[in-house]
C-alpha positions as CSV (number, residue, x, y, z in Angstrom):
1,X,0.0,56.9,-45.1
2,X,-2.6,54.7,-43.0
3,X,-2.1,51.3,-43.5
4,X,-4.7,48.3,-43.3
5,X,-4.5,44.9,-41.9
6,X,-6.4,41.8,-42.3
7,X,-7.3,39.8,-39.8
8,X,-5.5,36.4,-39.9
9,X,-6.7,33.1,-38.3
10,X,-4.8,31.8,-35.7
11,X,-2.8,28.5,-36.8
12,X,-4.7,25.3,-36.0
13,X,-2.0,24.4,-32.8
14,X,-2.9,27.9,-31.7
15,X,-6.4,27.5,-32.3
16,X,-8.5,28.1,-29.5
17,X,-10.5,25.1,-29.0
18,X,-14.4,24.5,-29.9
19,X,-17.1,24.8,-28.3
20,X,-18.5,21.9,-27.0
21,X,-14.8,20.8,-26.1
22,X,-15.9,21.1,-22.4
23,X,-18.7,18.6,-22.9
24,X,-17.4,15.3,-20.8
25,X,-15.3,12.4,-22.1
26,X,-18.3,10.3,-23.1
27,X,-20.3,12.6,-24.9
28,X,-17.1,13.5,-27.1
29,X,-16.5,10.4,-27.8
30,X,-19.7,9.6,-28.4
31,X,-20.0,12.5,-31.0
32,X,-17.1,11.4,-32.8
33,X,-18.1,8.0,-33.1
34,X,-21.3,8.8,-34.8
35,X,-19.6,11.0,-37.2
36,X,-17.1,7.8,-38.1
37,X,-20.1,5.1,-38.2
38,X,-22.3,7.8,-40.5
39,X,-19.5,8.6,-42.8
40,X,-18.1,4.7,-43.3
41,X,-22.0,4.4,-43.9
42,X,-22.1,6.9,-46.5
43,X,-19.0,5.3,-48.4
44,X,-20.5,1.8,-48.3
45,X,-23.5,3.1,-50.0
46,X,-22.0,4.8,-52.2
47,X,-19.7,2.0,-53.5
48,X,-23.0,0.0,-53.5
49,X,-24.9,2.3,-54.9
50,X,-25.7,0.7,-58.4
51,X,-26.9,-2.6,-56.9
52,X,-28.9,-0.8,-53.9
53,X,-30.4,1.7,-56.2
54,X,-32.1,-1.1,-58.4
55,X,-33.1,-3.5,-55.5
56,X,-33.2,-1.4,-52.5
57,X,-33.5,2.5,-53.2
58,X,-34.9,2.8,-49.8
59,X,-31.2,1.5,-48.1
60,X,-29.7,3.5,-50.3
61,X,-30.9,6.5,-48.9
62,X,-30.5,5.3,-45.6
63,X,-26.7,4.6,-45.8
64,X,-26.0,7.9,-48.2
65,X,-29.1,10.2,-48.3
66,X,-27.0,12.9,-50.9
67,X,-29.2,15.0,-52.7
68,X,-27.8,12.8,-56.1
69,X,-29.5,9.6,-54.3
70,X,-32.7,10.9,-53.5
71,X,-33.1,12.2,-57.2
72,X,-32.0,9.2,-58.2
73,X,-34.6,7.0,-55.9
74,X,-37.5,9.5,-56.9
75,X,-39.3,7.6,-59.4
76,X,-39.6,4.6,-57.6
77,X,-40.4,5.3,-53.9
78,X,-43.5,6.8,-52.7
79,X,-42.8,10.9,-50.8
80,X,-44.0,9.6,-47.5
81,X,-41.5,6.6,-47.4
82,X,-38.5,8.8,-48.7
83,X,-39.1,11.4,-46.3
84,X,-39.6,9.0,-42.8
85,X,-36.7,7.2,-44.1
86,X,-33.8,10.3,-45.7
87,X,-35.4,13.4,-42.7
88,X,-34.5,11.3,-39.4
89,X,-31.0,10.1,-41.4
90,X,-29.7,14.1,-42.8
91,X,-30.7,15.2,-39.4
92,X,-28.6,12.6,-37.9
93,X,-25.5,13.3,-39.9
94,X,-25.3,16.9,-39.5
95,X,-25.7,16.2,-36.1
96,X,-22.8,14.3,-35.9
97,X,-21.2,16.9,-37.8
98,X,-22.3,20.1,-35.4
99,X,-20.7,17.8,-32.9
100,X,-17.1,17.2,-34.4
101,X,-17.2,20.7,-35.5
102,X,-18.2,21.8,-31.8
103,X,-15.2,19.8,-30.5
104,X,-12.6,20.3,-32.7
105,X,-13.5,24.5,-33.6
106,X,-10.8,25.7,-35.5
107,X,-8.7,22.5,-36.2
108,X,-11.8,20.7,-37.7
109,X,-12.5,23.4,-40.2
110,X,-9.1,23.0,-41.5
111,X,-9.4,19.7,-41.7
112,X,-12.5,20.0,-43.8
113,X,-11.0,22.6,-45.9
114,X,-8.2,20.4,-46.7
115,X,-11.0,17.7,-47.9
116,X,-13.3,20.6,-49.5
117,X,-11.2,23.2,-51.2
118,X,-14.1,24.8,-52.2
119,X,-15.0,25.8,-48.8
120,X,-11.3,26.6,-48.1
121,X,-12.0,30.1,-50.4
122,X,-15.0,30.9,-48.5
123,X,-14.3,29.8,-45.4
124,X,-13.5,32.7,-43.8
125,X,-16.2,35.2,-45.5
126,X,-18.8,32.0,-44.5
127,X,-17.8,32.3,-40.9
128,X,-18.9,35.9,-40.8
129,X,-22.0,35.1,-42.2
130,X,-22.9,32.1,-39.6
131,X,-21.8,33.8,-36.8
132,X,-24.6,36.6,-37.8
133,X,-27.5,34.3,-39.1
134,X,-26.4,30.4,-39.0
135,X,-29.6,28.9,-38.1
136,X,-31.5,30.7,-40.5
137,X,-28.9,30.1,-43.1
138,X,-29.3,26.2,-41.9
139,X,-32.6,26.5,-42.4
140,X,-32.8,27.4,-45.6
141,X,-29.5,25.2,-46.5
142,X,-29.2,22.3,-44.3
143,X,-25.4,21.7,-45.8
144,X,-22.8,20.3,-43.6
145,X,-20.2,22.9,-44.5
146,X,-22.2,25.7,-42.9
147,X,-23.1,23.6,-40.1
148,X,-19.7,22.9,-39.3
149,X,-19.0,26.4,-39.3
150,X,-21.6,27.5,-37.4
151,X,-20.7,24.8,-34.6
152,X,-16.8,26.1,-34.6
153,X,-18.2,29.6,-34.4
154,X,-20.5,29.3,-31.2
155,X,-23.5,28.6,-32.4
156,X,-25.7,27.5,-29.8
157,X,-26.9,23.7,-30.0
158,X,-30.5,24.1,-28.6
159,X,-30.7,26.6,-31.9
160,X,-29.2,24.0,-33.8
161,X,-31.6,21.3,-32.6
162,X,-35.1,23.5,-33.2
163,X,-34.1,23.9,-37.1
164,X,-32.4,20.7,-38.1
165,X,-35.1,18.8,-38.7
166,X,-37.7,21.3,-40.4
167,X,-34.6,22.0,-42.6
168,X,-34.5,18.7,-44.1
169,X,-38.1,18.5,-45.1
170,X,-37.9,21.2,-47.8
171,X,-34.8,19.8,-48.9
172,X,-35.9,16.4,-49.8
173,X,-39.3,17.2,-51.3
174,X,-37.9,19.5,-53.8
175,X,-35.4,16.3,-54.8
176,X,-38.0,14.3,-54.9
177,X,-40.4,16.3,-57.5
178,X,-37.0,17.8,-59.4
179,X,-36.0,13.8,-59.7
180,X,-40.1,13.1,-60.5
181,X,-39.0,15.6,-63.0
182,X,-36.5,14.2,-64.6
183,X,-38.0,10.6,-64.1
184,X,-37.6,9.5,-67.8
185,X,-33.5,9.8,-67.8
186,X,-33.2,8.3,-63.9
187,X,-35.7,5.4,-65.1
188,X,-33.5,4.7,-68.1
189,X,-30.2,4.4,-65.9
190,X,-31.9,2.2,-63.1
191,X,-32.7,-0.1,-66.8
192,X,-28.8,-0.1,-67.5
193,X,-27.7,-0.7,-64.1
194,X,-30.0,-3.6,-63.8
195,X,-29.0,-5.5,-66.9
196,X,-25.5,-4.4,-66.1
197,X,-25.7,-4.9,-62.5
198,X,-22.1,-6.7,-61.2
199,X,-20.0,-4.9,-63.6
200,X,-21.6,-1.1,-62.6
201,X,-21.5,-2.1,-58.8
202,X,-17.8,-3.5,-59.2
203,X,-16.7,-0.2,-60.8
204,X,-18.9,2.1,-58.3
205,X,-16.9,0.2,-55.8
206,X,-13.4,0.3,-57.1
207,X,-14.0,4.2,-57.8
208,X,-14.9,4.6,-54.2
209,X,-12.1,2.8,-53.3
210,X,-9.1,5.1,-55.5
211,X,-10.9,8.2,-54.2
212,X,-10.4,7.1,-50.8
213,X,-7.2,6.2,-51.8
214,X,-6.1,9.2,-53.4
215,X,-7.5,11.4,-50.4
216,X,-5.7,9.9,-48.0
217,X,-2.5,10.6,-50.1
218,X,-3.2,14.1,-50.4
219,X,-3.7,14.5,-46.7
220,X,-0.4,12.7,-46.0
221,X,1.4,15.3,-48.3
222,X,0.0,18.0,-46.7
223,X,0.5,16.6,-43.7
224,X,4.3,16.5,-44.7
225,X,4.7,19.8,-45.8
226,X,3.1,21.5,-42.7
227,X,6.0,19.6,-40.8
């Protein structure tokens, strides 16, 4: 009886390595340290986001432009402002993550699977799909999931750079009419959060702070067992 095999990924210390980890010293670095710098950016708006959100919206979305913050800032910027301020920003961090992914290949998907289970189960299946299509399917869904796979796959960075950009347009319009949309609920929260505004940004903060916490610890014990 014929048998069939899958197809298993290497292990990550046999991992060949990615494909921008040719690129010199500086530029490496230089990747990397955007990545940190964008991410502690993201967490700092995020613990702030309650306070920023009723004074600032603007600085909200330009420490942590998530698709929750530009519904969220909708009703009280104007389209023009949100997108000169959230386009250049997106753009920026998946650049930063093409770069880690184009670095690190292999190892840094496992390290995002280990922080995103959810793209653990379709990691594999995803890759396929990149490797065939992944700046159309940037295009279309400028997530930095797929744009990490698509850097550990090969994908080339000139066809990263043409559709980064365009990608993010779409994207944030149809935030900001979808939170236009729902204006009356986000307008009701930014009320609460301002009469309420120490104690919700307190809270935001000490939430950010126990998820970091408790990520950390999870990646520590997996850490452990794959000694």
């Amino acid at each position: 009886m014929e048998t069939t095999t899958t197809e298993q990924p290497p292990p990550p210390s046999e991992a060949p390595p990615g494909p921008l980890a040719d690129q010199p010293p500086l530029i490496r670095r230089g990747l990397i340290g955007l990545a940190v710098v964008l991410s502690a950016f993201g967490l700092v708006g995020a613990a702030l986001s309650p306070y920023l959100l009723v004074k600032h919206p603007l600085a909200l979305v330009a420490l942590s432009p998530d698709g929750r913050h530009l519904l969220l800032v909708a009703s009280q910027v104007d389209l023009l402002s949100l997108l000169l301020v959230s386009v250049p920003r997106r753009a920026l961090a998946l650049l930063a993550t093409f770069g880690v992914g184009g670095v690190y290949g292999y190892r840094f998907l496992r390290w995002a699977e280990g922080r995103l289970p959810r793209l653990a189960r379709a990691a594999m299946w995803l890759s396929r799909v990149v490797q065939r299509a992944g700046p159309l399917l940037i295009l279309i869904f400028p997530l930095h999931s797929l744009t990490a796979l698509g850097a550990a796959s090969g994908m080339r960075f000139r066809s990263f750079l043409m559709v980064v950009v365009p990608a993010q347009i779409p994207f944030v319009v149809v935030h900001y009419y979808f939170g236009g949309a729902i204006s009356g609920l986000t307008e009701r929260l930014v009320a609460f959060l301002s009469a309420h505004l120490a104690e919700s940004t307190l809270v935001c903060t000490a939430l950010v702070a126990l998820q970091q916490i408790v990520s950390r610890w999870r990646r520590y014990r997996l850490a452990a067992r794959a000694r």
